[in-house]
ChimeraX commands (.cxc) that place a marker at each C-alpha (Angstrom):
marker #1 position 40.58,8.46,-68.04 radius 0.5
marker #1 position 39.87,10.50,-71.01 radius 0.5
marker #1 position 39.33,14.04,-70.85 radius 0.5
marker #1 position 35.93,13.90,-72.34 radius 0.5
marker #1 position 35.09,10.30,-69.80 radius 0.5
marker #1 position 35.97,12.78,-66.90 radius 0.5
marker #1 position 34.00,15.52,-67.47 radius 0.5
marker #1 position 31.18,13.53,-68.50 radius 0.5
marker #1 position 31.25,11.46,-65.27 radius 0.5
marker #1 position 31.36,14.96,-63.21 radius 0.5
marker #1 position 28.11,15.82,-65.09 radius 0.5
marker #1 position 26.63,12.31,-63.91 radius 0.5
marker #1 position 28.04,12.74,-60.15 radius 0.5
marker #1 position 26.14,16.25,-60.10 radius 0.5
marker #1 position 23.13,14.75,-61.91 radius 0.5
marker #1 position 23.17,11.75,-58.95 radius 0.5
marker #1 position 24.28,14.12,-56.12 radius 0.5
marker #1 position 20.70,16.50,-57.38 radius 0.5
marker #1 position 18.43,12.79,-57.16 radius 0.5
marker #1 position 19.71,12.72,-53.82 radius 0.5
marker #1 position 18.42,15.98,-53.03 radius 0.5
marker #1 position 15.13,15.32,-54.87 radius 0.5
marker #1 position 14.68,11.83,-52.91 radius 0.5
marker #1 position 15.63,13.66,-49.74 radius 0.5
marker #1 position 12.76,16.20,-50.29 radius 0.5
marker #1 position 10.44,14.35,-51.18 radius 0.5
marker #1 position 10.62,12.00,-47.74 radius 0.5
marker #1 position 10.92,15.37,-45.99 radius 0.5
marker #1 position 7.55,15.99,-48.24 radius 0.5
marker #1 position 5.82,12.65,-46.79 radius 0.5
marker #1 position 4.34,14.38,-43.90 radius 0.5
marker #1 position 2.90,17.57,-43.20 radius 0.5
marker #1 position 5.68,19.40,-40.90 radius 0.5
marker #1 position 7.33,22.69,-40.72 radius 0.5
marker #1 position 9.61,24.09,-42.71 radius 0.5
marker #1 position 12.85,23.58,-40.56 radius 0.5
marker #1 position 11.53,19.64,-40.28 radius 0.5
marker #1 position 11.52,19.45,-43.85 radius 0.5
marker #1 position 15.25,21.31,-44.30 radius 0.5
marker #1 position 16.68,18.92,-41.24 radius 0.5
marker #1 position 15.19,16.17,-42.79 radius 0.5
marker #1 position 16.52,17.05,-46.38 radius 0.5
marker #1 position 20.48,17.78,-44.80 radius 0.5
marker #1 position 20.43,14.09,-43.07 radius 0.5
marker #1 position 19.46,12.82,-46.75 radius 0.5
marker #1 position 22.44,14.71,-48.49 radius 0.5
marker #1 position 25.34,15.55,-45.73 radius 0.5
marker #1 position 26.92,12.09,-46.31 radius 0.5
marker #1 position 28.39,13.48,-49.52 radius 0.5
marker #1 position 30.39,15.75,-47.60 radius 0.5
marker #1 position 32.76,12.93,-47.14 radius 0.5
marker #1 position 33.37,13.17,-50.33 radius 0.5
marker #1 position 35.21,16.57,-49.99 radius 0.5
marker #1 position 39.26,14.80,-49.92 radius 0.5
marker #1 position 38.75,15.29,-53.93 radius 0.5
marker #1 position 39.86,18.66,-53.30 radius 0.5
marker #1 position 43.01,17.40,-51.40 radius 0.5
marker #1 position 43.87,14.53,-53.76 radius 0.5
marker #1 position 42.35,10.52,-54.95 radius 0.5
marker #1 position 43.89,9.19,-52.04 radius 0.5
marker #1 position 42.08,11.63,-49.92 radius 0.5
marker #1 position 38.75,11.15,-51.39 radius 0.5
marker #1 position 39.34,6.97,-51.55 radius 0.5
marker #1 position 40.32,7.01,-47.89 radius 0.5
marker #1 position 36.92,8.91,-46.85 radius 0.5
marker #1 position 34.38,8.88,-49.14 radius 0.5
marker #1 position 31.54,6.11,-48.54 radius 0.5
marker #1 position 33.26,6.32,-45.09 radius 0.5
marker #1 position 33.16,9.02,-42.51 radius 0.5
marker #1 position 29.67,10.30,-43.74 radius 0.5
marker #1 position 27.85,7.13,-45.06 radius 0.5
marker #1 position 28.46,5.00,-41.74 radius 0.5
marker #1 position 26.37,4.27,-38.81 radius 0.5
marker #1 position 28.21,7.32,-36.92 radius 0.5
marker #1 position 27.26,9.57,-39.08 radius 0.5
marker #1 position 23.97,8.49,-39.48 radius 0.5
marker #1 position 23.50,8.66,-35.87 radius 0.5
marker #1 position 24.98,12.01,-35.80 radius 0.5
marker #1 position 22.59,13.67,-38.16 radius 0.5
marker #1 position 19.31,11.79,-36.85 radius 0.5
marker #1 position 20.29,13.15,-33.15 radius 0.5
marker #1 position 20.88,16.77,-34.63 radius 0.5
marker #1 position 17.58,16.46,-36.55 radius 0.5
marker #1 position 15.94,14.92,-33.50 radius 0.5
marker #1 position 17.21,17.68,-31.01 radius 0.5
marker #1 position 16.32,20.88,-33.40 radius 0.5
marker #1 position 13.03,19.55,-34.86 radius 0.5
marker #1 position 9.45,21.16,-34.14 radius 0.5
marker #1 position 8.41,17.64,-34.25 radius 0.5
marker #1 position 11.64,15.42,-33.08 radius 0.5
marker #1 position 9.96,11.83,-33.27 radius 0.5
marker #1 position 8.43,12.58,-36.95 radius 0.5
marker #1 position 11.45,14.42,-38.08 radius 0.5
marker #1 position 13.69,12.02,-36.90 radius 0.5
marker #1 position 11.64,8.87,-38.58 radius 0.5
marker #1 position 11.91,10.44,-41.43 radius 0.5
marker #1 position 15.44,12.03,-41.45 radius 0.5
marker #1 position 16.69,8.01,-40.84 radius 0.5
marker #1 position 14.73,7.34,-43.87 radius 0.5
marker #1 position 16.13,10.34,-45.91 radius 0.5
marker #1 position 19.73,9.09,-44.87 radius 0.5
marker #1 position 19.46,5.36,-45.45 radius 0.5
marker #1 position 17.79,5.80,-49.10 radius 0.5
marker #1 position 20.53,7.79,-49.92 radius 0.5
marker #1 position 22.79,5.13,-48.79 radius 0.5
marker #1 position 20.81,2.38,-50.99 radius 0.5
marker #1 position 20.83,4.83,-54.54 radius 0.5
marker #1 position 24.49,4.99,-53.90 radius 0.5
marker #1 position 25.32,0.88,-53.59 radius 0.5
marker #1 position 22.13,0.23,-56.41 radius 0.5
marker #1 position 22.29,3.12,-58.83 radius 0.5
marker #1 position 26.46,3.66,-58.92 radius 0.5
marker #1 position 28.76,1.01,-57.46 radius 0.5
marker #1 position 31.90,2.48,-57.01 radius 0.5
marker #1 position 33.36,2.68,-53.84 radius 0.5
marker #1 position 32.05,0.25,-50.91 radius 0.5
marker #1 position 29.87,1.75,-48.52 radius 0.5
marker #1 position 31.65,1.22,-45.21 radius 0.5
marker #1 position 28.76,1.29,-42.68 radius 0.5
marker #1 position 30.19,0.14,-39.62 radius 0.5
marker #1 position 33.52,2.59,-39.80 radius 0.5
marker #1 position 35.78,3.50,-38.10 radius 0.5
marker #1 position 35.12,0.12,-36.13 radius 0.5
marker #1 position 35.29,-1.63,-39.79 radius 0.5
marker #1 position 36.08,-1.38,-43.39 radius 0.5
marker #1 position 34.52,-3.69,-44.36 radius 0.5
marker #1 position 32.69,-2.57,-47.18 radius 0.5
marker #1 position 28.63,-2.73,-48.61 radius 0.5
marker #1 position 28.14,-3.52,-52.51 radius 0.5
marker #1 position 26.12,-4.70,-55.04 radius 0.5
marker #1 position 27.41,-6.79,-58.25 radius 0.5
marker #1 position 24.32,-5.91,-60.10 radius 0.5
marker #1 position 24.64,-2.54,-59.56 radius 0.5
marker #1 position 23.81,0.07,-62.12 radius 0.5
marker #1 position 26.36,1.74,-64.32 radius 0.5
marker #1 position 26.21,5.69,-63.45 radius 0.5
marker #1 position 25.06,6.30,-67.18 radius 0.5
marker #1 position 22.47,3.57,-67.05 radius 0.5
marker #1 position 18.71,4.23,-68.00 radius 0.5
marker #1 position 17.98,3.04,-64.43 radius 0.5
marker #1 position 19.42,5.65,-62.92 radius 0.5
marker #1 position 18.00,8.45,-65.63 radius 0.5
marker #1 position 14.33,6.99,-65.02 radius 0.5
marker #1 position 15.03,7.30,-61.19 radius 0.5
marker #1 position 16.28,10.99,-62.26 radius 0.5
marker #1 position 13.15,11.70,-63.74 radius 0.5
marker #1 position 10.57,10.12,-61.73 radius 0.5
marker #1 position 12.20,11.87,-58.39 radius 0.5
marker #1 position 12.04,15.22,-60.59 radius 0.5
marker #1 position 8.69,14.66,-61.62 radius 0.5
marker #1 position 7.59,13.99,-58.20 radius 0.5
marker #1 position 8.97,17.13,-56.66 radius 0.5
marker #1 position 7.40,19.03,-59.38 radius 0.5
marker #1 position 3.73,17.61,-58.86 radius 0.5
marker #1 position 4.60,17.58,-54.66 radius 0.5
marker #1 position 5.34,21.20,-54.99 radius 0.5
marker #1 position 2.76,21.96,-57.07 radius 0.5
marker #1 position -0.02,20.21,-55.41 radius 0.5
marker #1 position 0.91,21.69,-52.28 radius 0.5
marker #1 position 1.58,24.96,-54.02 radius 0.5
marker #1 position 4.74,26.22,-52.20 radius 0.5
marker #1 position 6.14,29.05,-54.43 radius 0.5
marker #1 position 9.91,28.40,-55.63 radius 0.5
marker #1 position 11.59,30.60,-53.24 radius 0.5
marker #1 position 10.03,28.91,-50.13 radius 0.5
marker #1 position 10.56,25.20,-51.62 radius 0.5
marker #1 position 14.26,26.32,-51.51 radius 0.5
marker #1 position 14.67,28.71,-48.84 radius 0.5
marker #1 position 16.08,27.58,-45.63 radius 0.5
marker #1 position 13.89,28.38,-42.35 radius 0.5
marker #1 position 14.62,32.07,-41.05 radius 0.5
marker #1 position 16.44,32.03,-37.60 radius 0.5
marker #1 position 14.67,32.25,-34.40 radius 0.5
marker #1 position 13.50,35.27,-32.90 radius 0.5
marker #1 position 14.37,36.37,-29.69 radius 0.5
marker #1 position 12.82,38.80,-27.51 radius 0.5
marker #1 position 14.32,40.70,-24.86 radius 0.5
marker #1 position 12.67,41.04,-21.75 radius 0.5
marker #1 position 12.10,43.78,-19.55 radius 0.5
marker #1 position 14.86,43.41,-16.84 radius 0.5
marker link #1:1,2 radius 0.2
marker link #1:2,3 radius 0.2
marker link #1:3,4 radius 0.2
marker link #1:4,5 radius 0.2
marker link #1:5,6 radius 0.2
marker link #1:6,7 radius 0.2
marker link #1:7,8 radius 0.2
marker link #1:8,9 radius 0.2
marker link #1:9,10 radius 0.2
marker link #1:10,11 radius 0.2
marker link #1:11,12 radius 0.2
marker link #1:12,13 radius 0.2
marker link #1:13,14 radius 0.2
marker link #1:14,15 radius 0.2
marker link #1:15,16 radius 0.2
marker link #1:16,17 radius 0.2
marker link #1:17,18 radius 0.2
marker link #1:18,19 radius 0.2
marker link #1:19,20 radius 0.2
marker link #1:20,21 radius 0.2
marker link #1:21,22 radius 0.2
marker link #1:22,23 radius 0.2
marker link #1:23,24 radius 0.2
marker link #1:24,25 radius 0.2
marker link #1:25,26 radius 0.2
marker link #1:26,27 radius 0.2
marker link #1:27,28 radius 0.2
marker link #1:28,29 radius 0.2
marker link #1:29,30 radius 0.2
marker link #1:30,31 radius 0.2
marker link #1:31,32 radius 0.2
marker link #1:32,33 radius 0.2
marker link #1:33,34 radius 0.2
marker link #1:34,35 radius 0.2
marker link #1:35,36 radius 0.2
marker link #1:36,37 radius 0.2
marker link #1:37,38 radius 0.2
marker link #1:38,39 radius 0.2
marker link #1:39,40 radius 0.2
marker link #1:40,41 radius 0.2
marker link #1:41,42 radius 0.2
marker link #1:42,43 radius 0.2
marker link #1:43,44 radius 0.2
marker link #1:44,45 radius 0.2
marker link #1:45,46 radius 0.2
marker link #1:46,47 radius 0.2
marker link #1:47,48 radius 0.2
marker link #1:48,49 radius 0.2
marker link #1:49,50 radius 0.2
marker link #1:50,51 radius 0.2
marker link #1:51,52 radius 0.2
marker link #1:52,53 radius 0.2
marker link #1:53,54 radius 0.2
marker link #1:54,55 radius 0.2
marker link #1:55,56 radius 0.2
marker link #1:56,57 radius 0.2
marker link #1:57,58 radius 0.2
marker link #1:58,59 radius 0.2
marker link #1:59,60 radius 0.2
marker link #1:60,61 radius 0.2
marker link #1:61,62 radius 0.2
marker link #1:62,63 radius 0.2
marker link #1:63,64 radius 0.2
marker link #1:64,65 radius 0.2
marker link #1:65,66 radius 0.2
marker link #1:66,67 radius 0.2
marker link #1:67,68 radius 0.2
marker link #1:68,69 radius 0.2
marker link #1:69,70 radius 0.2
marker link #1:70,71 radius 0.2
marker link #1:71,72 radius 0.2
marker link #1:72,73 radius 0.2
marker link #1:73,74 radius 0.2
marker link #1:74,75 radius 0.2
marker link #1:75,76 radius 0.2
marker link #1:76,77 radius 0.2
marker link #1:77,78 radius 0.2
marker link #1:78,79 radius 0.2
marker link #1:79,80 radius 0.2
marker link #1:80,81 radius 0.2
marker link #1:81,82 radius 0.2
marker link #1:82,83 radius 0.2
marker link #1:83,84 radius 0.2
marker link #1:84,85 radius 0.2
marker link #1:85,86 radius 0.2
marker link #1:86,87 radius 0.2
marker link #1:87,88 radius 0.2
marker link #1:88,89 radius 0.2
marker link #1:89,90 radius 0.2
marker link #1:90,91 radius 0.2
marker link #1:91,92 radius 0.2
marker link #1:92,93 radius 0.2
marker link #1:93,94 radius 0.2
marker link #1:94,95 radius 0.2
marker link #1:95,96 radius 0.2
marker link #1:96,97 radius 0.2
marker link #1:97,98 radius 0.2
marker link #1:98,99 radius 0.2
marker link #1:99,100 radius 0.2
marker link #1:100,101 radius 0.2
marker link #1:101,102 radius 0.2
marker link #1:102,103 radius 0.2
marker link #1:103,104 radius 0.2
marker link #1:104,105 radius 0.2
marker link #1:105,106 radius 0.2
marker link #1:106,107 radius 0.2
marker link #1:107,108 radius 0.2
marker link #1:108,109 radius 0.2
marker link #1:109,110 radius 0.2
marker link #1:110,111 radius 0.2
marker link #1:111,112 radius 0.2
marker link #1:112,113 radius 0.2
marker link #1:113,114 radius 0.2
marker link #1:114,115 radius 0.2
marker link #1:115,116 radius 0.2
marker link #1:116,117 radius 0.2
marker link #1:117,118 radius 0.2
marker link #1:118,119 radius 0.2
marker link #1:119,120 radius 0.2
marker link #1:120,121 radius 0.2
marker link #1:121,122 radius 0.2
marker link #1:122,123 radius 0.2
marker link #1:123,124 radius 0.2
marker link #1:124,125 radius 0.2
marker link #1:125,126 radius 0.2
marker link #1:126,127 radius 0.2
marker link #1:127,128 radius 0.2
marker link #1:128,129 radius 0.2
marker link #1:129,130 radius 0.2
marker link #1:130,131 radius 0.2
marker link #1:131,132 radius 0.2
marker link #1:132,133 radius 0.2
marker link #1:133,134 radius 0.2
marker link #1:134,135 radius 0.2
marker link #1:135,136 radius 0.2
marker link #1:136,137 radius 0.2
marker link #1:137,138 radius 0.2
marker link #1:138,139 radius 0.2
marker link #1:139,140 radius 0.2
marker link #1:140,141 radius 0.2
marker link #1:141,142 radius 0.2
marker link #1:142,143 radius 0.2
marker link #1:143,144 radius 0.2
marker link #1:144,145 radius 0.2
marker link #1:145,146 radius 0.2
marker link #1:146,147 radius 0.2
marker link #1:147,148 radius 0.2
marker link #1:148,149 radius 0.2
marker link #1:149,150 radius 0.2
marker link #1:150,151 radius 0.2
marker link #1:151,152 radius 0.2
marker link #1:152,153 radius 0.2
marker link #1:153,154 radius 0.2
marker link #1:154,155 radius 0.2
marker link #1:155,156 radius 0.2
marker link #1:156,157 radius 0.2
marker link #1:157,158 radius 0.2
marker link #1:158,159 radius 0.2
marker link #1:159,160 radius 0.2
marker link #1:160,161 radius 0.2
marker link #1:161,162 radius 0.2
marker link #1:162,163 radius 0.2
marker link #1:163,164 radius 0.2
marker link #1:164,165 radius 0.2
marker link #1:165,166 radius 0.2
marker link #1:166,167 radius 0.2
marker link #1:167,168 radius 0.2
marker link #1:168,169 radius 0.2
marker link #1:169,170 radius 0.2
marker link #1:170,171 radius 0.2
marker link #1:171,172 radius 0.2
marker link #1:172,173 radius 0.2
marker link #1:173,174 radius 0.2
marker link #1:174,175 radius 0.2
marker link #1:175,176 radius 0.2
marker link #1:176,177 radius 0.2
marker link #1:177,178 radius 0.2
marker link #1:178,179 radius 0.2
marker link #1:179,180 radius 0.2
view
């Protein structure tokens, strides 16, 4: 691969990897909730990717895991029961955190191909594609681009959440001391 192929399919990746996050608000958007449900519900919609992370060891790394470990039922069941268990509201959050994960899982086999998605690992690897899927550079997956950034925009401004807490993660739990 050519330098200038690689670095333009690293801008691509990051441009994909930031629909993800956009898609994953916006489901965490659906409902009214609090602001932890929305942040659990937004880290079941993006964690996956963190299979990805072999790239820093080496290809076969990366080949080995990614679309693997965090794009599987497992994982998936993993991050629903962590939403589920730290939610305000567990049922709602949890809904929508499976929803979050799995449209994550249907941009990647539509809107890049690549690597299989291997649902059912580590019991199988056998993997999930799609022959018509979309080149990475397509203008499919630039009008699903703009249409999830559009939406967040108009989402957050309807509902008129500044910037800094669209983006802020919930503050930690206070905890009172009693008197002994």
């Amino acid at each position: 691969m050519a330098p200038d192929d690689l670095e333009e399919t690293s801008v691509l990746t990051a441009l994909h990897f930031l629909t993800h996050i956009g898609q994953s608000w916006l489901v965490a958007n659906l409902v009214p909730g609090s602001r932890k449900d929305r942040w659990l519900v937004i880290l079941a919609g993006v964690a996956l990717d963190l299979d990805g992370a072999g790239i820093l060891w080496n290809d076969s790394a990366y080949r080995a895991l990614h679309r693997a470990a965090g794009h599987g039922a497992l994982a998936a069941l993993v991050l629903i029961g962590l939403a589920v268990l730290a939610a305000d509201r567990p049922l709602r959050t949890g809904a929508l955190a499976a929803l979050s994960f799995h449209l994550h899982l249907l941009l990647d086999v539509v809107g890049t191909g690549g690597l299989p998605i291997r649902y059912w690992w580590p019991a199988s690897d056998r993997g999930l594609t799609y022959d018509g899927h979309w080149r990475l550079a397509s203008w499919q997956n630039a009008l699903v681009m703009a249409f999830t950034a559009l939406a967040v925009l108009t989402i957050a401004l309807r509902s008129r959440r500044s910037r800094r807490h669209t983006l802020q993660p919930p503050p930690p739990p206070a905890y009172r001391v009693g008197r002994g």
